[in-house]
N, C-alpha and C positions, 0 to 999 in steps of 0.2 A: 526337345521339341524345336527343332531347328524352323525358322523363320526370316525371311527375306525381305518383310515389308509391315507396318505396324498394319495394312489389310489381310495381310495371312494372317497376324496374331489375331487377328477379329473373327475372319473366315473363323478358325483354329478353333477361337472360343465358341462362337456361337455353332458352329456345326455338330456333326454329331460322329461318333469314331463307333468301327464296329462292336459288335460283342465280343468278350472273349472266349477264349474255349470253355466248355462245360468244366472240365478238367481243372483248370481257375475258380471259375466261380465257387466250384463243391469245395475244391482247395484252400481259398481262402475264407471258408465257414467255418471250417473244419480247425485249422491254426484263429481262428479269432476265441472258438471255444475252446480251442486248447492253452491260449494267453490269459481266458477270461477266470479258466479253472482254478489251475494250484495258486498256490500262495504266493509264493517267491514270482512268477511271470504278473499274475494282477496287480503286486504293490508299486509295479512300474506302467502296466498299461493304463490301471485306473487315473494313471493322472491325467489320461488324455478327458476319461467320462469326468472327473472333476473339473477340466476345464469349460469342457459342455454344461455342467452343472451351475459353475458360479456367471457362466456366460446369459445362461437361460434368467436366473433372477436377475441381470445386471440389464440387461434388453427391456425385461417387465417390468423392471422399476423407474425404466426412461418412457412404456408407452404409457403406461399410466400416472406418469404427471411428478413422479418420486423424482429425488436430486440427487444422482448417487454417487457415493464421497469415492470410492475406489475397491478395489478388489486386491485380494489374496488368495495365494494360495502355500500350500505348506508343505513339505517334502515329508510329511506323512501322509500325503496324499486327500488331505481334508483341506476346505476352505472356509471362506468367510469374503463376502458380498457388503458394504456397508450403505446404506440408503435414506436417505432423510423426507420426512412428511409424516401425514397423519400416521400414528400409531397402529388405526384401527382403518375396518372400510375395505371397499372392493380394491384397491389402488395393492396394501398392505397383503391382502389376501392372495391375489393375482400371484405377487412378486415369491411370497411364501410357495406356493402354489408350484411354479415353473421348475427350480430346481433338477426334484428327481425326475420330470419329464423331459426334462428338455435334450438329455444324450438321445432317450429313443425317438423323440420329435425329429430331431438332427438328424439321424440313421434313414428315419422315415423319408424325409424331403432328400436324403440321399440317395435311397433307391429308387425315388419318381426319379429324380437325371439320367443317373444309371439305364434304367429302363427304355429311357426315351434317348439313350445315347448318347449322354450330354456329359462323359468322363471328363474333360478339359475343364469345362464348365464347373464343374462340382467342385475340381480341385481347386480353382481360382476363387470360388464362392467364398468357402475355408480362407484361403489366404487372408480373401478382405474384411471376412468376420474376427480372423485372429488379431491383424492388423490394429481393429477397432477396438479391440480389449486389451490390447497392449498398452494403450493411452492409459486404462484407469488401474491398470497390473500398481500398487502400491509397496512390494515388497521383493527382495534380492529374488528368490527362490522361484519366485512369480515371475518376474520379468525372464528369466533363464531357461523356465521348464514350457513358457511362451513363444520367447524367441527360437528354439531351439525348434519346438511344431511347427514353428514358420517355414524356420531354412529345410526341414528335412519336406514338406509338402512341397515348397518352390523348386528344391531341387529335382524331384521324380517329376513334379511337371514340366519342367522348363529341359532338363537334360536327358531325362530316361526316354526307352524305348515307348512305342505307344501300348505295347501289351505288356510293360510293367507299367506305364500310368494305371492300365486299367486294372491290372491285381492290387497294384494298392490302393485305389480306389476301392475295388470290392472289401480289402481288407479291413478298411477304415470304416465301408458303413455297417458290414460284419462286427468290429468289435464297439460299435456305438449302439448298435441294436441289443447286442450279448450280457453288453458291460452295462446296459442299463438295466438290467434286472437283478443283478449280484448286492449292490449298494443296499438296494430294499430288503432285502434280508439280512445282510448287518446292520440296519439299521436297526428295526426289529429285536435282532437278538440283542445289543446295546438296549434298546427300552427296556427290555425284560430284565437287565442288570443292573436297571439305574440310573446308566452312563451317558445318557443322550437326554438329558431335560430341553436343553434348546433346541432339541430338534426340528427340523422344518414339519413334521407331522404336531408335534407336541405344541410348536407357536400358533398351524393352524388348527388346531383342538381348543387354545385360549380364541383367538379370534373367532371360530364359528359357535364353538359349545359343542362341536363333535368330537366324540373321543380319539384322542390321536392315533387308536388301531385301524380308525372308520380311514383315515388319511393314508395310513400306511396298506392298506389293503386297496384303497382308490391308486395308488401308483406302482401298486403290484399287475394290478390287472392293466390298470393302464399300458406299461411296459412289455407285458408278457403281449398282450392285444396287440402291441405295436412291432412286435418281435416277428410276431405272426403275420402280420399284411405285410412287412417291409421284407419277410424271407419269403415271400408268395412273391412277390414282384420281379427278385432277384434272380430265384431260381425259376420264374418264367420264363428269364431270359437265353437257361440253356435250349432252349427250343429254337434258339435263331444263333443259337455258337454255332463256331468252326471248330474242327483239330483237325 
């Protein structure tokens, strides 16, 4: 992204860069469900939705009033968010709550930029969200598999072409949209084994009195709901591509 002036870096940001070809946009759905599918490609892309994950309870537990001690995350792909206050209450519930939404929330408010042509924009957003969770990153693995999302986003922004910012841009709200539905159904099958007592469904099952499938089915729909307007948006956008 060559630049002359910190008012072209501004221009840059705030403006809005074409659509890319049809041929991308299909392109990059297509490889996001192809990373999201087998095994061996998810147990590396999911760490991206795991950092959306521990990101989404770390944000909700600063807006609602919580002190939170630091974040983890673990190269098996699982985390842990830690947060201090009341036990109980809308504060606790909220933070429980965000989690497994927050990759498809993410995806979501990435295809409104998308849409309205704001590729720069979205990738710089990313940076200063990651930026922000690096501060409370507590652990080797975490800070590594953080930093690492950092330089590879700054680098397609700052050095790549403007029609690979824009493929990997779609590619990234593609696999945030995608990757956020996989988690809910391992989840799930873990309940069904035993293996997930603490789960974010199961704490908010103690905290409301609703049974933790009522939870787990509330962030299925959720995600798959969310899957659906933010690939309606996306691929509305072939209607204004070039090739």
């Amino acid at each position: 992204m060559p630049v002359s002036s910190l008012s072209d870096l501004w221009d840059r940001l705030l403006g809005s860069q074409p659509a890319p070809p049809r041929l991308i946009v299909l392109g990059t759905a297509v490889l996001a469900l192809a990373v999201v599918g087998p095994y061996r490609t998810w147990r590396i892309s999911r760490h991206v939705v795991t950092i959306a994950h521990e990101g989404g309870h770390a944000l909700t537990a600063l807006l609602t009033g919580r002190r939170l001690s630091g974040i983890r995350l673990h190269s098996d792909t699982s985390g842990l968010t830690v947060s201090r206050g009341r036990p109980t209450g809308p504060g606790m519930i909220a933070t429980s709550l965000a989690g497994y939404l927050t990759p498809a929330l993410t995806g979501l408010l990435g295809a409104v930029l998308l849409a309205r042509g704001r590729i720069t924009l979205m990738l710089w957003a990313g940076l200063v969200v990651l930026a922000a969770m690096l501060i409370m990153i507590r652990n080797v693995f975490g800070v590594v598999s953080v930093v690492t999302t950092i330089a590879v986003v700054f680098a397609v922004s700052w050095f790549a072409s403007a029609q690979t910012q824009a493929a990997f841009a779609y590619f990234a709200v593609w696999l945030l949209l995608c990757g956020a539905v996989r988690p809910i159904v391992e989840l799930q099958r873990m309940r069904r084994r035993g293996q997930a007592p603490y789960s974010d469904a199961d704490q908010l099952a103690r905290l409301t009195r609703l049974p933790g499938i009522f939870w787990v089915a509330f962030f299925w729909i959720g995600t798959v709901a969310t899957l659906f307007l933010g690939g309606s948006l996306l691929l509305g956008e072939m209607t204004r591509g070039w090739i």
